[in-house]
C-alpha positions in Angstrom: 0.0 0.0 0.0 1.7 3.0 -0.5 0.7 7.0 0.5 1.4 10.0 -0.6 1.7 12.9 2.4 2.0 16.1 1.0 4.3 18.7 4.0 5.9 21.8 4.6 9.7 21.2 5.7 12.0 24.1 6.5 9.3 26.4 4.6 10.0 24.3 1.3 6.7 22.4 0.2 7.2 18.7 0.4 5.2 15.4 -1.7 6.7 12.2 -0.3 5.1 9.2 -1.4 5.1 5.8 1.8 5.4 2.7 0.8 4.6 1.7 4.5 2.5 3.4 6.8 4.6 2.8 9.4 7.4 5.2 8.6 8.2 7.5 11.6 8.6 11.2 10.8 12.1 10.3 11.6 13.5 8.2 9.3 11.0 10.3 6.7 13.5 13.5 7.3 17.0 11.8 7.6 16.6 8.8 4.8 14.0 9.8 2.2 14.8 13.9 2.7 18.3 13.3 3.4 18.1 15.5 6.9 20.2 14.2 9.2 20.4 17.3 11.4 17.6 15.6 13.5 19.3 12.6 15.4 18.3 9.2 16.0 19.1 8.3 19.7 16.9 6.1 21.4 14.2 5.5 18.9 11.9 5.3 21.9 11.3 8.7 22.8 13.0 9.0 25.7 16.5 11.0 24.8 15.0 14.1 22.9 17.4 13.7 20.1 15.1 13.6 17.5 13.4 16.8 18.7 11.4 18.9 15.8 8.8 21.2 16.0 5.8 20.3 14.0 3.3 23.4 13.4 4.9 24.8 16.0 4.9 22.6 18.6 7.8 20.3 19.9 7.8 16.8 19.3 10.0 13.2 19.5 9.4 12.3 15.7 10.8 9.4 16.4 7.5 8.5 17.7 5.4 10.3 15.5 4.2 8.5 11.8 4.8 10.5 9.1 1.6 10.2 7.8 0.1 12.0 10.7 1.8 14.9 9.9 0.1 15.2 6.3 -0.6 19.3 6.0 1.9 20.4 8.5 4.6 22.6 8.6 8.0 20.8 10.0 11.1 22.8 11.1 14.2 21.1 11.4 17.4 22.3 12.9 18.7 22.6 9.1 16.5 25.2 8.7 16.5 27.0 11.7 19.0 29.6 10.7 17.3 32.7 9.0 18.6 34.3 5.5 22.5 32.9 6.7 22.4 34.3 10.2 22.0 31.6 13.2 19.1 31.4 15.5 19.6 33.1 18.7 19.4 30.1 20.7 22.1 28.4 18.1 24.4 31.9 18.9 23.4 31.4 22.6 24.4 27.7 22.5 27.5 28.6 21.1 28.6 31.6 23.5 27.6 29.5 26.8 29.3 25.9 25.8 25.6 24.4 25.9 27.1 21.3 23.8 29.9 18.7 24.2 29.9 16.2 21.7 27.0 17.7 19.9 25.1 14.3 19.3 22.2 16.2 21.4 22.5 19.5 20.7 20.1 19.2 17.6 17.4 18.4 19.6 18.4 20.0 22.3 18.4 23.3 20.6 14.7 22.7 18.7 13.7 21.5 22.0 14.8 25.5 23.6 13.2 27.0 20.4 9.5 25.0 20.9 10.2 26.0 25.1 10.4 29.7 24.3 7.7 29.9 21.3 5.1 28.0 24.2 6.4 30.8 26.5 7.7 28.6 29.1 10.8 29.4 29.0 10.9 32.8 31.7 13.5 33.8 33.7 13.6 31.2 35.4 16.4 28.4 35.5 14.3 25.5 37.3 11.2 26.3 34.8 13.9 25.9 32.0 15.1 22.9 33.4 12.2 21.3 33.7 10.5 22.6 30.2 13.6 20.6 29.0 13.4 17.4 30.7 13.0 15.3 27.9 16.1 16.3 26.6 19.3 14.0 27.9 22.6 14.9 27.3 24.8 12.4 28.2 27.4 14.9 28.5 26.2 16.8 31.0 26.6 20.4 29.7 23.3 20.7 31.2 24.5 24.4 32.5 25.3 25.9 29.4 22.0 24.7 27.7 20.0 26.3 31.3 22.4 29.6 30.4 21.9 29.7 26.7 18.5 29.1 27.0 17.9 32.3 29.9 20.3 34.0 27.2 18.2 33.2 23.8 14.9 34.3 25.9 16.2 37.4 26.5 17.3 38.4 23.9 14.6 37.2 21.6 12.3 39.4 24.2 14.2 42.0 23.7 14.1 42.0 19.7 10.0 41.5 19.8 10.0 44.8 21.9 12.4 46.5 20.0 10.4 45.3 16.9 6.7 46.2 18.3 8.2 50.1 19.1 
């Protein structure tokens, strides 16, 4: 049986016939599109490696079909960055160490991303903490991803007021 799901990926429209239904949103980006930002860790959705956002929200595609996602908009760490500048929570990654090896970091950063867009992110390092708990790095930098994440929200708060005045 195959299907044909019809998405948006990184803002470029996407027609991707199945030829099983069972094909995770996963292996959809990294085998058949060739995306391999997103990261294959667990492939049980417990390590947060495989973090996208999916209209908007965050999810473990690893344990989301790609055929549910027919009709939405997926954003991939690959296209993240903005007319060749980085996203301010890749910059903030970046200036506060929040990787090691980088296996996680992907995720990790998409997961920061969805955790300020739902407005959860605050001031607040336990809140951060916590908003990221399905993220493991087996590294440990979980400072630098706390810091760079209280970094990014600030100073993506500051460019929405600086771009509502």
């Amino acid at each position: 049986m195959s299907l044909s799901v019809l998405l948006s990926v990184n803002g470029v429209a996407r027609e991707v016939a199945l030829d099983d239904p069972r094909v995770t949103l996963l292996d959809l980006l990294r085998e058949r599109l060739g995306l391999t930002g997103t990261k294959k860790g667990c492939d049980r959705g417990q390590c947060g490696a495989c973090t996208v956002l999916v209209d908007g929200r965050r999810i473990n595609s690893c344990l989301t079909l790609a055929a549910s996602c027919d009709g939405a908009r997926v954003l991939t760490i690959e296209g993240l960055a903005e007319e060749g500048a980085l996203h301010p929570v890749q910059e903030a990654f970046i200036a506060h160490d929040g990787f090691q090896c980088g296996f996680c970091t992907p995720g990790q950063i998409m997961s920061a991303v969805g955790l300020i867009l739902e407005g959860h992110a605050g001031d607040d390092p336990e809140r951060i903490r916590e908003g990221m708990s399905g993220n493991i790095c087996r590294c440990g930098a979980y400072a630098g991803i706390t810091a760079a994440i209280l970094d990014a929200e600030r100073r993506l708060a500051e460019r929405n007021r600086a771009e509502a005045a």
